[in-house]
N, C-alpha and C positions, 0 to 999 in steps of 0.2 A: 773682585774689587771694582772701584768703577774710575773715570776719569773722565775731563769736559773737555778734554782734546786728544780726536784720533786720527789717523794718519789714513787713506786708502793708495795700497800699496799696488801697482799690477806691471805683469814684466810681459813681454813679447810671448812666452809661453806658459801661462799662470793663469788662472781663474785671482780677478781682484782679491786682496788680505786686507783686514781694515786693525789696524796695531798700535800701540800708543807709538811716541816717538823716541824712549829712552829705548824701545824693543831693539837687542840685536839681530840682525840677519849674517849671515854666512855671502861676503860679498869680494867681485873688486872691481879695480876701477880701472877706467880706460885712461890714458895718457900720451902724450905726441914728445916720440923718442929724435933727439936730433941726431943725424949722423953723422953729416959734415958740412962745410959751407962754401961754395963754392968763391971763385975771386969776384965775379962781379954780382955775389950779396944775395943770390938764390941757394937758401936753404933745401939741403934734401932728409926729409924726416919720415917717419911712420910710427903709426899707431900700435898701441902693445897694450896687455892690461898685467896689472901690478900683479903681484902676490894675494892670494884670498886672504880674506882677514874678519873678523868678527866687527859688525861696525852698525851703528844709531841710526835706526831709519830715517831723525832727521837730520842725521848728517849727508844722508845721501843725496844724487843726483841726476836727474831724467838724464836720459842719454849718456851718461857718463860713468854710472854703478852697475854689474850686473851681477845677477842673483844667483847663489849655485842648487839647483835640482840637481839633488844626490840619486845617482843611479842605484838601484839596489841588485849588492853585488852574491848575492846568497845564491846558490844551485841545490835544491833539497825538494826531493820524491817525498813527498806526502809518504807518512806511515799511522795509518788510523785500522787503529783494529774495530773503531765502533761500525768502518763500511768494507762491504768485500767487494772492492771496485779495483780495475786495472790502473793503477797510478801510476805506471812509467810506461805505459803506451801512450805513444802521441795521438793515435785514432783516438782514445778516451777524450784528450782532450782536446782535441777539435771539435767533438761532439760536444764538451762543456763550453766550446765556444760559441756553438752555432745555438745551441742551448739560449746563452745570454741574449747571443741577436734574434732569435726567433724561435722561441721555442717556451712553456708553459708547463707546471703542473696542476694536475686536477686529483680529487677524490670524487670516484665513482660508487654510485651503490652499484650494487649486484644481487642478485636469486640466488642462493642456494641452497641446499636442503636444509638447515638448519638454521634459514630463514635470513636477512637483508644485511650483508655485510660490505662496509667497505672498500674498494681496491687502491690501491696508489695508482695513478696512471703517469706517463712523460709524454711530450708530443711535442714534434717539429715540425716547420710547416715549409714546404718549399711549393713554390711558385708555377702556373703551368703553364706561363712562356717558355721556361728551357725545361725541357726534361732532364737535360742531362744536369740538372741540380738537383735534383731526386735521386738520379743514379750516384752522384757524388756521398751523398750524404747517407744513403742504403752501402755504400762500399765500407765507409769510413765505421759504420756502423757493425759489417760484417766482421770488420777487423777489429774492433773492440771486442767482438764476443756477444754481442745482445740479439736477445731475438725481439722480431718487429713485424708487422705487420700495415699497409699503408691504407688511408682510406682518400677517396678520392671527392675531394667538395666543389663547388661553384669556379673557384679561382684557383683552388690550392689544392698541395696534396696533404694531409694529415699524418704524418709519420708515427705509429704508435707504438713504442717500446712496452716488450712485456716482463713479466717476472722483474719487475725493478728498483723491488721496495729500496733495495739500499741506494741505489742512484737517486730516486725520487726524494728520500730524507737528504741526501748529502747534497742537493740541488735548493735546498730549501735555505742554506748559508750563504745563499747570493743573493737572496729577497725576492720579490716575486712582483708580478707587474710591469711595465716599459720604464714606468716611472721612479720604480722600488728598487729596481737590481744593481748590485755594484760587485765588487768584486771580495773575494772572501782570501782570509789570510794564506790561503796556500800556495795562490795564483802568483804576486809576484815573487815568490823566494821560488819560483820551478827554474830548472836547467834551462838554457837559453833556445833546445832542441824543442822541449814539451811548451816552455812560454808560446815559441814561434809558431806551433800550431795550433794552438788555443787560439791565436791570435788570427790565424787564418778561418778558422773557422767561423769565427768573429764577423769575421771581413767580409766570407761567404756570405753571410744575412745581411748585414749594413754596411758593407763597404761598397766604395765606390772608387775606380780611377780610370785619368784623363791620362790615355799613353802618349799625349804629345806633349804633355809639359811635365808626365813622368810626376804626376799626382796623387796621391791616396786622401782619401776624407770618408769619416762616417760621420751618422748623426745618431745622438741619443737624447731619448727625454730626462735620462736621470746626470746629474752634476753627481755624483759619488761615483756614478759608473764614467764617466767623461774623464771624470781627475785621474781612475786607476787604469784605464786603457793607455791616455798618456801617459804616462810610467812606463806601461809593457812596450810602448812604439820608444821609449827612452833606452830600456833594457837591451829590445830585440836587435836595433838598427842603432841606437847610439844617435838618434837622430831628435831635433828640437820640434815641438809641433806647437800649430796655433789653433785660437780659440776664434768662435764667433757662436755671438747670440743671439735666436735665434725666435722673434716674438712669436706670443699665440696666435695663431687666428683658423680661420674654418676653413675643412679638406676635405674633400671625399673619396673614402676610402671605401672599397669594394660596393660602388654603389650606395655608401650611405651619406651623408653629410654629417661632419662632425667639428666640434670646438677643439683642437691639438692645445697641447700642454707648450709652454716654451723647452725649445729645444737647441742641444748645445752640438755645433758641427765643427769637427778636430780634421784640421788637414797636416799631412805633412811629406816630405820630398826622402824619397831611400837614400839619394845621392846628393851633395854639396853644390848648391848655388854657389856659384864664385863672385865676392865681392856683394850679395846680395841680401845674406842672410843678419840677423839681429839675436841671435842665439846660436850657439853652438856647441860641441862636446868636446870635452879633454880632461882629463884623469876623472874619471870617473863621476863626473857630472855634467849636465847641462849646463849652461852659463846663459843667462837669459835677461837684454839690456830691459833698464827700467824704463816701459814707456810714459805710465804715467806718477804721480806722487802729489795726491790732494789732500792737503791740510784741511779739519771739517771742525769745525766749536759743535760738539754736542756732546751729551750723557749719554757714556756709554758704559754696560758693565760688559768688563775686559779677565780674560782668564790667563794663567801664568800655568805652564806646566811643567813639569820635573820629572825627567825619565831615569829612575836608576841606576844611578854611576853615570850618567850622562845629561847635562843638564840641554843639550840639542835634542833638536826635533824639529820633522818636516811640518808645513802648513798648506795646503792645496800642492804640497810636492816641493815648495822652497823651506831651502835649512833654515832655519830661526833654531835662537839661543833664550832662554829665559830672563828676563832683566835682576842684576843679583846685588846687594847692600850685605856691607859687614857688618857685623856688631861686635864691637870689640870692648872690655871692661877699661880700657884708659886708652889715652890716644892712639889713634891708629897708624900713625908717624914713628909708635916708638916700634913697632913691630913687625913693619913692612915697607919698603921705600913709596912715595906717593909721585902722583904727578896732577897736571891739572890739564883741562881738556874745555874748550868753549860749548855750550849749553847754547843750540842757535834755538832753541826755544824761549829762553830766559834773556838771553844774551851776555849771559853771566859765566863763570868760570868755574867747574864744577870740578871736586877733588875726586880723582878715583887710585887705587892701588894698582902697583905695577908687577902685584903677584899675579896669580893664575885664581881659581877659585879652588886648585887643590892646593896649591904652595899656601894659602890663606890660612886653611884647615889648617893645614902640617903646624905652623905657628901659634896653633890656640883659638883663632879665631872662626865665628860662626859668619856662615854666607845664607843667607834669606832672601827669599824672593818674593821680592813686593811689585805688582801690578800695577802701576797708573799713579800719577803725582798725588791723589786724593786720599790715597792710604798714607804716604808717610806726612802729608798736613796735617791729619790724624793724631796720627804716632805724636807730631811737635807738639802740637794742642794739647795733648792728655801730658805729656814731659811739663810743659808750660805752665799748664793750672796746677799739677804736683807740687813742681817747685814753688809757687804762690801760697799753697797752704802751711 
């Protein structure tokens, strides 16, 4: 559907969401608890945040709302009989980590007797400043069970895995490219053991850290892969991460000069700044303050989703809920208690139900989800001229 006004929504660790304003999020809010007061009229108080609560983006408030990233709480070993790959060795997946940070497939031709055939090939690349990141990655390799062989080029080493049709198709559900690869459905529901060395492996190719201020940051060219890393550093450590963006401009890399794509760099701390942080975890999610919230006048078409028996769902990794309207055959007073709630858009008083969207059902009545104020002026328009004729 579409709508002429959209919100641009961004929290301390979130990639910007651009949502209408009636959209709920999954939120709460901060508030200044009094505790007692002393005799000569110095307050002693502290800050708490409320209960979560489902609530109108434009009800929300910079600094004062924060956003919950749901941790994903699943622990499930891949069972795919389409590949005969080791899914509960961690070696495996460290090697599908280092995969994503550095690592490519190719089809190669080949000779042989019966004339130009295909091969699937995998190939890793490490570096020949350290050798001993070639010895890491030949170890992690020997313990997965693959044979390899390594070739040696200009800067790098070329790690070639062989016999690996099945790893080389099942390496194909992460996309391909720096710019392409994100992460495929099996990676965040893994045990928190095989997540954490994927994640290492990961690290191994594009991480980086400052042991003095106890640092971690990598950088990627792909935003799909950016959003689902920060999930696994969510998962692994329980820990909030930030974002920075990261413009184009020209590098040269091994010798050549080149145009870089914009790229996105996720930092974050294993251990709790005290007093300093703007996000943090507890029951089960991030809690992440809103830093900014920009009202925009423009045409935008906007999508509504609806997940089976569940009308949430994450958006760059924050819970958002679907925006929902009853339709009820006679008043909706007579079937459900109502209440009314300020419309800071309109600045009018809008009536909403004090059931649930299942208590509604149970009653008779149907809950639809309409996207953006333009569809139901719509709806009015068509009711409007009906009743005219």
């Amino acid at each position: 559907t579409s709508t002429d006004v959209v919100y641009n929504l961004k929290t301390n660790s979130s990639f910007p969401v651009k949502v209408t304003g009636n959209h709920p999020m999954y939120v709460r809010k901060l508030h200044v608890e009094r505790l007692r007061k002393y005799k000569d009229g110095i307050d002693t108080t502290r800050r708490v945040l409320g209960n979560p609560e489902w609530k109108a983006v434009e009800e929300l408030e910079v600094g004062e709302h924060y956003v919950g990233i749901p941790i994903n709480k699943e622990s499930v070993i891949p069972k795919n009989n389409n590949f005969q790959l080791p899914f509960e060795k961690e070696s495996f997946w460290w090697i599908v980590g280092r995969y994503i940070g550095d690592g490519w497939t190719e089809l190669a031709k080949r000779k042989r007797k019966n004339g130009i055939v295909l091969s699937k090939g995998v190939i890793i690349c490490s570096t020949k400043k350290d050798e001993s990141e070639k010895e890491v990655i030949t170890e992690q390799l020997n313990r997965a069970g693959f044979d390899f062989w390594v070739e040696e080029a200009n800067t790098t080493y070329k790690i070639h895995i062989n016999k690996c049709n099945d790893l080389y198709d099942y390496l194909q559900t992460f996309g391909k490219y720096a710019h392409g690869k994100h992460l495929n459905k099996d990676v965040l529901s893994l045990p928190k053991k095989l997540l954490s060395a994927f994640f290492e492996g990961y690290m191994s190719a594009d991480g980086h850290y400052i042991k003095a201020k106890d640092l971690y940051s990598f950088k990627t060219a792909s935003k799909e892969l950016a959003i689902g890393l920060m999930q696994v550093v969510n998962k692994v450590f329980n820990r909030p991460t930030s974002i920075y963006v990261l413009p184009k401009k020209t590098e040269t890399i091994d010798g050549r000069v080149v145009q870089s794509k914009e790229k996105y760099e996720i930092k974050f701390y294993k251990t709790k700044r005290v007093n300093r942080e703007k996000s943090f975890c507890e029951d089960g999610y991030i809690w992440s303050r809103i830093s900014s919230l920009d009202k925009e006048i423009e045409s935008q078409s906007m999508y509504n989703l609806t997940v089976l028996d569940d009308s949430s769902y994450v958006v760059h990794g924050l819970a958002a809920h679907n925006c929902g309207y009853i339709i009820s055959p006679a008043a909706v007073s007579e079937f459900v208690p109502q209440a009314t709630v300020l419309n800071k858009e309109t600045k009018e008083r809008d009536t909403v139900t004090q059931y649930t969207m299942g208590e509604c059902e149970e009653v008779g009545l149907l809950k639809m989800d309409f996207l953006g104020l333009r569809t139901m002026g719509v709806i009015d328009s068509v009711i409007q001229e009906a009743n005219e004729k």
